[in-house]
Backbone bond lengths (Angstrom), bond angles and torsions (degrees), N, CA, C in turn:
res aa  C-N    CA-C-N  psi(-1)  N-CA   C-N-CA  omega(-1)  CA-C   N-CA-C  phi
1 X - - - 1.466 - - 1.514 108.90 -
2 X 1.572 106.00 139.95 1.382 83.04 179.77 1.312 121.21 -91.15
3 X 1.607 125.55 -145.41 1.495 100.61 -172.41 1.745 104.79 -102.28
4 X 1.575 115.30 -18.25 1.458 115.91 143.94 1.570 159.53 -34.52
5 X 1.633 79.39 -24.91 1.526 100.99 -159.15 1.596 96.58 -100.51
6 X 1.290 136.45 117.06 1.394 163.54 166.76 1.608 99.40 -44.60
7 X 1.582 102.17 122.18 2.252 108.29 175.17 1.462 72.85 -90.29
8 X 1.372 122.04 140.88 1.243 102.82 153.18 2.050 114.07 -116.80
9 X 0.979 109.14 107.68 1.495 117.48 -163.70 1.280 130.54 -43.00
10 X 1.678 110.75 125.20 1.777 102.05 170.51 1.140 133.99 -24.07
11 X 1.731 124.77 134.36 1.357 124.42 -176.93 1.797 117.19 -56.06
12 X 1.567 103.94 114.03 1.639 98.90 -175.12 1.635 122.26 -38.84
13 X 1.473 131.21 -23.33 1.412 142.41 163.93 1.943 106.15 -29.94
14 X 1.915 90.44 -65.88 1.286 98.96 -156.06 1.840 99.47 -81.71
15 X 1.706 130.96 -20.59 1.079 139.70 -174.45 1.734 100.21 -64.59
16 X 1.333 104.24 -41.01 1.749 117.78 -156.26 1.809 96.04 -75.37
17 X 1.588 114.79 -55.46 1.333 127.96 169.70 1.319 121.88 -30.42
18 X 1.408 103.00 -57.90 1.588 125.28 -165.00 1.603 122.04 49.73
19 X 1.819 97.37 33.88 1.478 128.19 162.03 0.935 122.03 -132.25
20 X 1.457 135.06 153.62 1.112 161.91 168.34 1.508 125.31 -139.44
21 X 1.658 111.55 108.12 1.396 105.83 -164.75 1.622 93.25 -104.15
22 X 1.321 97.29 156.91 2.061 98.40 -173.91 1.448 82.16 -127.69
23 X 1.531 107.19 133.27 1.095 130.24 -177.38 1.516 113.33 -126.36
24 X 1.861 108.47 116.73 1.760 104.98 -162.32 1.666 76.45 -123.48
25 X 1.176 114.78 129.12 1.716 142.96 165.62 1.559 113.33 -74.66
26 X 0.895 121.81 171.14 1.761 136.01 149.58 1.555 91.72 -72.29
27 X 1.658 87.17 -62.21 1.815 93.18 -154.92 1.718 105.64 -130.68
28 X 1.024 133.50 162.84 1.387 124.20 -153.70 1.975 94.99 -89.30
29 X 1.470 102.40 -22.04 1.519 93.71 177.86 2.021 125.00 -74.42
30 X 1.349 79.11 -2.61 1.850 94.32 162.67 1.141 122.28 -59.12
31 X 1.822 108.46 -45.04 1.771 124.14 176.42 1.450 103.68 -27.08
32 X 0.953 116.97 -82.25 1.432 133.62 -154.52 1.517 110.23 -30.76
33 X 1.407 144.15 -82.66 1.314 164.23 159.37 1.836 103.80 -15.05
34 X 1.316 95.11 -45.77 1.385 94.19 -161.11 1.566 99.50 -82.61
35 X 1.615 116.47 -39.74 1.473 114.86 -168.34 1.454 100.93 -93.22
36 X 1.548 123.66 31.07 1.250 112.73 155.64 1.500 115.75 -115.97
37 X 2.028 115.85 -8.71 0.831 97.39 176.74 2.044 108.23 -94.48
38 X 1.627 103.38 6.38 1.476 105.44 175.80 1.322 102.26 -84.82
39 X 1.319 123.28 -33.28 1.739 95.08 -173.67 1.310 108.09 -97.31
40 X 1.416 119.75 -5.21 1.751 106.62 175.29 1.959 94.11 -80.15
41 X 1.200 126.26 -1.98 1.584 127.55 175.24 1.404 110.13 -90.49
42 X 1.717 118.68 -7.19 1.593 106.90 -176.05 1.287 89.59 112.26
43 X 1.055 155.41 -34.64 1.515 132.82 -170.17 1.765 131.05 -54.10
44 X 0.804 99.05 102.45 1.762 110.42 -167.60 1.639 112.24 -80.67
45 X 1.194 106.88 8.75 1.880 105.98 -171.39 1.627 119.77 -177.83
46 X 1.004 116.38 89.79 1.528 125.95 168.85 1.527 143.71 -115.42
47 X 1.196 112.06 125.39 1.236 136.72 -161.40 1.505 122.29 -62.51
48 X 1.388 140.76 75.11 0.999 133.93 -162.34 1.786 115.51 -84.75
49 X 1.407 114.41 112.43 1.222 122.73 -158.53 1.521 114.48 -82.55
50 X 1.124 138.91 138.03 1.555 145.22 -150.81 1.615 102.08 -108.06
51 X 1.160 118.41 11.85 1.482 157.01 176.82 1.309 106.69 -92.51
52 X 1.216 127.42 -45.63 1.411 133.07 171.81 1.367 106.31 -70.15
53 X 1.293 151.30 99.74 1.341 135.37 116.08 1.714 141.08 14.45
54 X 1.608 97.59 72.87 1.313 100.21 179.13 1.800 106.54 128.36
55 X 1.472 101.58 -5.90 1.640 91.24 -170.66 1.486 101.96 -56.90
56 X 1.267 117.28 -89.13 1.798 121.16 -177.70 1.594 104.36 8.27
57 X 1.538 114.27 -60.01 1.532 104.71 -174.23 1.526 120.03 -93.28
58 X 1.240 108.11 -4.25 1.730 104.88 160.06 1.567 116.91 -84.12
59 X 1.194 95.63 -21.43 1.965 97.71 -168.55 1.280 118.85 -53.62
60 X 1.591 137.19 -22.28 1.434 142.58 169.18 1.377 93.08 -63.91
61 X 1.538 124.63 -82.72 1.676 99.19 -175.17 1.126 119.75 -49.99
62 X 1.043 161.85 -18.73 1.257 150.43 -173.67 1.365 114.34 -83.52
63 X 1.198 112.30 -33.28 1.673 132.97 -170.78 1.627 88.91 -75.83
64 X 1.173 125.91 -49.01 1.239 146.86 -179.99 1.495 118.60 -44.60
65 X 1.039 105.00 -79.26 1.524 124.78 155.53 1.358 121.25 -45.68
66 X 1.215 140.91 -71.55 1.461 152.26 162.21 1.612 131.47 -72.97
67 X 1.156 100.46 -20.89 1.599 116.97 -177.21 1.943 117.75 -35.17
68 X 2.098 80.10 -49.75 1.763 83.71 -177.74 1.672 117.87 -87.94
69 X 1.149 119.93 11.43 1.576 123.54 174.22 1.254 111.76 -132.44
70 X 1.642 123.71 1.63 1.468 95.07 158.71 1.731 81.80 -156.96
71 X 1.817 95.06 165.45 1.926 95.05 170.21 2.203 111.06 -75.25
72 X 0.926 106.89 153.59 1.701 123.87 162.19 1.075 103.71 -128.22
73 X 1.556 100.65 105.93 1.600 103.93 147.86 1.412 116.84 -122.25
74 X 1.433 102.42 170.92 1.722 107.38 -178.94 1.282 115.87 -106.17
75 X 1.191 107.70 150.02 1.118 121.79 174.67 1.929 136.83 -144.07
76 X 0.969 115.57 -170.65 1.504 121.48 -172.67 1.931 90.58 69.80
77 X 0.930 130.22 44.31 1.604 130.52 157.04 1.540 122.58 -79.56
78 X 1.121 102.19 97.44 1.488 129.26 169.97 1.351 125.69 -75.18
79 X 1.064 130.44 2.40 1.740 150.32 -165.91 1.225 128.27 -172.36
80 X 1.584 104.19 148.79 1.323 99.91 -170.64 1.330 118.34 -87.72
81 X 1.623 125.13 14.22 1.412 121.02 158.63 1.139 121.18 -96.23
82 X 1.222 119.10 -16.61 1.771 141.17 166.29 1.659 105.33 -55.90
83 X 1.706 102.51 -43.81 1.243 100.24 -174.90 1.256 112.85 -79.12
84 X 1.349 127.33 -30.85 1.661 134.69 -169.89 1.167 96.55 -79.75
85 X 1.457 150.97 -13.46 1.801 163.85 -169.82 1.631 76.33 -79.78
86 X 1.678 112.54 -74.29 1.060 100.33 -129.48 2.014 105.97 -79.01
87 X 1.573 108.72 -6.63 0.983 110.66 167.23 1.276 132.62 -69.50
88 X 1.769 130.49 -31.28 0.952 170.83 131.22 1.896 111.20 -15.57
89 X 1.460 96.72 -41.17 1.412 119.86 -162.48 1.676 100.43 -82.55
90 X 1.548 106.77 -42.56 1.680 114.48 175.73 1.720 89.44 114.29
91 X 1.052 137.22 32.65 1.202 120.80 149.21 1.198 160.72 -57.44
92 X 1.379 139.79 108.23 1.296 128.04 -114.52 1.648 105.27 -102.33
93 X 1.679 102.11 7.25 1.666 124.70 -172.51 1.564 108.41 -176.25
94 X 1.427 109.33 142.18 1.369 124.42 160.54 1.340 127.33 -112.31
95 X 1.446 105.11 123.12 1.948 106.96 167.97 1.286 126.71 -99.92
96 X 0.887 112.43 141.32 1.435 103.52 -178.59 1.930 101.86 -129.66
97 X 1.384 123.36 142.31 1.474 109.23 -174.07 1.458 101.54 -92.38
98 X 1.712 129.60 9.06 1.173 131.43 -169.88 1.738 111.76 -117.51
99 X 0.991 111.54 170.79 1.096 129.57 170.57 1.827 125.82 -90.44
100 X 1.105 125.22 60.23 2.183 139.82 -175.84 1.197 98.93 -110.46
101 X 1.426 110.98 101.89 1.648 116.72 141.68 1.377 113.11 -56.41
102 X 1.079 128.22 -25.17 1.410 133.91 163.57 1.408 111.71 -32.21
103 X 1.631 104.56 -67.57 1.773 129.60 -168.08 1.644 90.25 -73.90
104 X 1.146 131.87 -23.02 1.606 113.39 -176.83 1.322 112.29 -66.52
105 X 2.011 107.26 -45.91 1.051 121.78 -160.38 1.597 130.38 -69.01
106 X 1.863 77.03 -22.83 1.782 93.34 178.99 1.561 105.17 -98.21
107 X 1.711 138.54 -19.27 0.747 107.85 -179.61 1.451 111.37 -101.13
108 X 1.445 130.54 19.29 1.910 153.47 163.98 1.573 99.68 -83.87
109 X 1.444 122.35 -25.75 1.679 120.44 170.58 1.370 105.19 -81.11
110 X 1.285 105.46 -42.83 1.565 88.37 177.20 1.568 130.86 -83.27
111 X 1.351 110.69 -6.35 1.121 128.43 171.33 1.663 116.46 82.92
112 X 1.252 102.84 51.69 1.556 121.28 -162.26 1.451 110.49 -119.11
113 X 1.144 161.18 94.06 1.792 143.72 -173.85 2.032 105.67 -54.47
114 X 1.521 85.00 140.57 1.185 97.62 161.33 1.395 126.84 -138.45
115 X 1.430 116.44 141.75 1.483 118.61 177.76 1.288 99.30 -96.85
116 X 1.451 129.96 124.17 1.345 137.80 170.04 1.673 104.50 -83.09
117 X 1.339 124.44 164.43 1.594 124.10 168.05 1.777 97.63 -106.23
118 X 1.114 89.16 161.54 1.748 114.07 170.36 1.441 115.87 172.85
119 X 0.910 124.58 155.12 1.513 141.08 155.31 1.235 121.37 -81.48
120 X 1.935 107.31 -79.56 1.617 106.87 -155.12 2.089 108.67 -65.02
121 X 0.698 105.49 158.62 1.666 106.72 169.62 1.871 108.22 -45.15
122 X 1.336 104.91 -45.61 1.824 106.14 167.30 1.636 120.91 -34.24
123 X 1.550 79.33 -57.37 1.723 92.42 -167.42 1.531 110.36 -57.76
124 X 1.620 95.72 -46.11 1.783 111.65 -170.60 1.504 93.54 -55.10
125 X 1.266 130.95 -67.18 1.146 122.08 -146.80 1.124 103.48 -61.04
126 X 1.569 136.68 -37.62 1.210 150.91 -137.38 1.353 102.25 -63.94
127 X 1.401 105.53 -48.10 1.472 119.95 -164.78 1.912 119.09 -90.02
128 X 1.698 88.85 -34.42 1.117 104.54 169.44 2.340 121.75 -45.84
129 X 1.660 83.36 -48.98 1.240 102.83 -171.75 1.830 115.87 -77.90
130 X 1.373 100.56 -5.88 1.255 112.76 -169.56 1.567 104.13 -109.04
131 X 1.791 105.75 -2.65 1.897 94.87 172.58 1.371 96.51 130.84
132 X 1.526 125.21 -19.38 1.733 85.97 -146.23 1.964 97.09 -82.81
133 X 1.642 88.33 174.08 1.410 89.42 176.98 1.330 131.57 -55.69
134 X 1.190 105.59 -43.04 1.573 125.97 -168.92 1.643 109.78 -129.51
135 X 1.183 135.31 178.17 2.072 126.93 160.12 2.271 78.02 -125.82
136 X 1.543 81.62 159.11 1.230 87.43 168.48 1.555 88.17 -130.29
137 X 1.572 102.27 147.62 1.609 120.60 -169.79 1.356 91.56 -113.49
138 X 1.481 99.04 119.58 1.933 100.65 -178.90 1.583 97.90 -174.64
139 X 1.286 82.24 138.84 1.131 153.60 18.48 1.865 117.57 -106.84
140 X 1.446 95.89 115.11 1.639 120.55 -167.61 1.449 98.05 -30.83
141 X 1.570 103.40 -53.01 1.790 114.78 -148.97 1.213 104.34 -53.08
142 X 1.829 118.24 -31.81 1.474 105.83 178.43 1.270 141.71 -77.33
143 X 1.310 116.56 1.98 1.408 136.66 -154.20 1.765 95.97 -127.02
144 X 1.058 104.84 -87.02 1.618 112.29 -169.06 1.821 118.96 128.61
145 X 1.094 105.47 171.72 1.583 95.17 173.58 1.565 108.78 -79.49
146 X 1.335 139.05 9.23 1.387 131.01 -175.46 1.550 100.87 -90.72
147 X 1.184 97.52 -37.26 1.653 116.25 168.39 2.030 97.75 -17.92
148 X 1.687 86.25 -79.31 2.083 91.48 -164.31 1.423 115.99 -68.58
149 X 1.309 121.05 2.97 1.553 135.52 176.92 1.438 83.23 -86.83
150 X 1.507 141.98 -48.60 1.631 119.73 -152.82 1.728 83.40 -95.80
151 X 1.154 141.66 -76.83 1.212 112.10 153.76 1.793 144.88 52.60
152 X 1.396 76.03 -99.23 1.865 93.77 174.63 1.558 99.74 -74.19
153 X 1.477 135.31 8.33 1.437 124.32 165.81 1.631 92.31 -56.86
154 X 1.814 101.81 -94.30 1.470 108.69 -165.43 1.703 106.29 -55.12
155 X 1.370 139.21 -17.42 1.329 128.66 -179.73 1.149 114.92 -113.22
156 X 1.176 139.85 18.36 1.657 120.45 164.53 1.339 127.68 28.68
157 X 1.236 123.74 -59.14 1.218 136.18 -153.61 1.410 112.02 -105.22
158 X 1.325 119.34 10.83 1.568 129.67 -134.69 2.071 83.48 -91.45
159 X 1.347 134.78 136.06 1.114 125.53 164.15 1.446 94.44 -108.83
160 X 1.278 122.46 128.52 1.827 125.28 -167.97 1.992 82.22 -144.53
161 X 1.734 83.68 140.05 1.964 114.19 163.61 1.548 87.31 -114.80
162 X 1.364 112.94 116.63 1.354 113.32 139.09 1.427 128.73 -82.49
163 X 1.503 121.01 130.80 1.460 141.92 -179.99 1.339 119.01 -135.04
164 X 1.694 98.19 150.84 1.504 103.67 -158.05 1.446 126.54 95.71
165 X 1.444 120.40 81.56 1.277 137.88 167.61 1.249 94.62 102.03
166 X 1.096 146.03 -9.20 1.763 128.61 -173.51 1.463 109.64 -79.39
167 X 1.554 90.70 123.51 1.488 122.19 178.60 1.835 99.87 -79.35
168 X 2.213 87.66 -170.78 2.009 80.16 178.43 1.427 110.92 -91.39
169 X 1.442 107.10 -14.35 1.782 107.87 158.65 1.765 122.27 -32.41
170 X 1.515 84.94 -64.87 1.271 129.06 -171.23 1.895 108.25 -49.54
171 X 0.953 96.71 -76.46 1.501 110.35 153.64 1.736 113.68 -17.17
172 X 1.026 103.80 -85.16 1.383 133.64 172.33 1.782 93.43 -26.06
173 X 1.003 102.92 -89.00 1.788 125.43 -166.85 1.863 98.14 -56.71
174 X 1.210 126.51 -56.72 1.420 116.64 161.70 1.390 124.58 -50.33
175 X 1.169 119.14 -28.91 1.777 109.13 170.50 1.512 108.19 -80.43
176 X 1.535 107.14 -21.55 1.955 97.06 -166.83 1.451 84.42 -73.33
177 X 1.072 130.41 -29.67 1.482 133.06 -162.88 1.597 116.12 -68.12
178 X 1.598 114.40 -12.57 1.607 109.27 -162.46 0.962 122.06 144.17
179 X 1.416 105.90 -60.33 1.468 123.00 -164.62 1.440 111.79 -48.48
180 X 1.294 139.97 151.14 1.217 168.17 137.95 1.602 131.75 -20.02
181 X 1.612 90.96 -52.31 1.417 120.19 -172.87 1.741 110.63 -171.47
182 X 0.870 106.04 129.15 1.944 100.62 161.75 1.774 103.89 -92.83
183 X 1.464 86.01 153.37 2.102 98.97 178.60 1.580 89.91 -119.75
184 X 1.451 112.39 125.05 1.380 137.13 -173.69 1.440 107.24 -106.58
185 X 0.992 131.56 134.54 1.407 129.72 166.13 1.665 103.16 -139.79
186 X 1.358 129.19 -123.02 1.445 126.00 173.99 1.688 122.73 13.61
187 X 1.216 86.71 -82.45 1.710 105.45 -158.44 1.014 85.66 -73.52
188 X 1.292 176.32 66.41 1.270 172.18 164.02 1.581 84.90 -156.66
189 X 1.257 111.48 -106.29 1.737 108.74 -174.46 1.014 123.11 -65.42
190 X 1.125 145.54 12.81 1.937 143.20 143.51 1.623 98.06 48.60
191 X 1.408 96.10 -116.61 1.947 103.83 -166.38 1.503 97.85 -92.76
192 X 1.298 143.26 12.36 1.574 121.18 -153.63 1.202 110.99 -85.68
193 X 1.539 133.65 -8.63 1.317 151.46 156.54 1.797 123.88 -87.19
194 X 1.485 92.81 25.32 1.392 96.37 168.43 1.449 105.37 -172.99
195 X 1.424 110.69 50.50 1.763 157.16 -170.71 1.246 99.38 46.17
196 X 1.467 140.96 36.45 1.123 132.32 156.58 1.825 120.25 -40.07
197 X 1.276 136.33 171.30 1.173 142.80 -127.18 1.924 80.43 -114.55
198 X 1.639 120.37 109.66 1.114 113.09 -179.21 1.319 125.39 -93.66
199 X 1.715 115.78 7.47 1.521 130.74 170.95 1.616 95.65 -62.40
200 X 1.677 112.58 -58.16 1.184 121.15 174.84 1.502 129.51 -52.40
201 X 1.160 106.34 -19.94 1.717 129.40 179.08 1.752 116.54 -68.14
202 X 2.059 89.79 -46.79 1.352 105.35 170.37 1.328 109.53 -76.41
203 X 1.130 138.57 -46.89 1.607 130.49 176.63 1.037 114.98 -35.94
204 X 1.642 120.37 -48.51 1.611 134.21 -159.51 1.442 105.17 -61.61
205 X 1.678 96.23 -43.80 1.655 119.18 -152.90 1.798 83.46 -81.92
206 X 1.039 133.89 -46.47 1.505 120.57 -177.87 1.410 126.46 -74.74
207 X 1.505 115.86 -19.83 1.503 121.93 161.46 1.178 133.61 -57.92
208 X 2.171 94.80 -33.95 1.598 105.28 175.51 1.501 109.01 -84.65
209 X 1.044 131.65 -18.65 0.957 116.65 -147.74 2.398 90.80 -109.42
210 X 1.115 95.31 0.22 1.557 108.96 163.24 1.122 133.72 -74.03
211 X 1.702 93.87 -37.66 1.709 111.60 -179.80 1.306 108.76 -80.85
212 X 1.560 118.07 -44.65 1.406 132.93 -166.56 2.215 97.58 -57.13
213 X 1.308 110.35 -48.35 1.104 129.26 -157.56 1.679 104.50 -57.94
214 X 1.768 102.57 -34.48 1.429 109.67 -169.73 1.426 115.13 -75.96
């Protein structure tokens, strides 16, 4: 990064949480049910996936509805008109599962945070050094939390969400490790997007968000 170029910092919601649940639909009118029984459970930050069919035009209600008690941002953005949608849209965060200084640069102009994806230490830095708020390490499951302990050798400073396969173990052992925040998807929401049992949805969503807290 250079010394011009503005970090501009994760939304305090999702910093304070030290969760992030990513939520992938059939259809974007699924959102609703499910992200009311996550934030009446504590959920402070969710990931609206560009994978779902239809988010862009559900995201005003939702933003609407949820906007003032927890952050929505989008994610799985693969392009830079996807990304200008979702800036446009009022998003309160960008994901991306790739590695674009490109996508840092445009979403640090607009004054938006973004978590870029990467794995190797290349990628991380790449993005790291180019602005973004956060790197997202993904897919987590392959690496582990020992992973961001070797890591913080050459980066110190590195603020990393690992995503992808992290359980509430997982969770647990990735925050003692560094991390920032964990990004939950699966094990957190199981069936609840394909009418799974949402009493059980809320349990899940209050266990994680217990561990994350400690």
């Amino acid at each position: 990064m250079t010394g011009d170029t503005p970090r501009i910092a994760l939304p305090p919601r999702s910093v304070d949480s030290r969760l992030i649940v990513v939520a992938r639909a059939k259809r974007a009118e699924d959102y609703d049910a499910v992200l009311e029984v996550l934030v009446d459970a504590g959920i402070r930050s969710v990931e609206l996936t560009l994978t779902t069919p239809g988010t862009f035009d559900h995201f005003p209600r939702l933003l609407a509805q949820f906007g003032e008690v927890a952050d929505l941002g989008v994610g799985t953005v693969t392009s830079s008109a996807d990304l200008g949608r979702a800036v446009d849209a009022g998003a309160h965060y960008l994901v991306t599962p790739i590695t674009s200084t490109a996508f840092v640069q445009q979403a640090t102009d607009a004054g938006v945070p973004i978590v870029p994806g990467g794995l190797t230490p290349t990628e991380l830095f790449a993005s790291w050094s180019a602005g973004a708020s956060a790197v997202k390490i993904f897919p987590a499951g392959q690496v582990g939390p020992a992973y961001l302990k070797d890591l913080r050798g050459p980066f110190p400073d590195l603020v990393a969400v690992p995503s992808g396969g992290v359980d509430l173990d997982g969770a647990s052992a990735w925050l003692a490790a560094g991390a920032v925040a964990v990004s939950v998807g699966g094990p957190l929401l199981g069936d609840a997007f394909s009418g799974g049992d949402l009493t059980a949805l809320r349990d899940r969503a209050q266990a994680f968000v217990e561990v994350c807290a400690r």
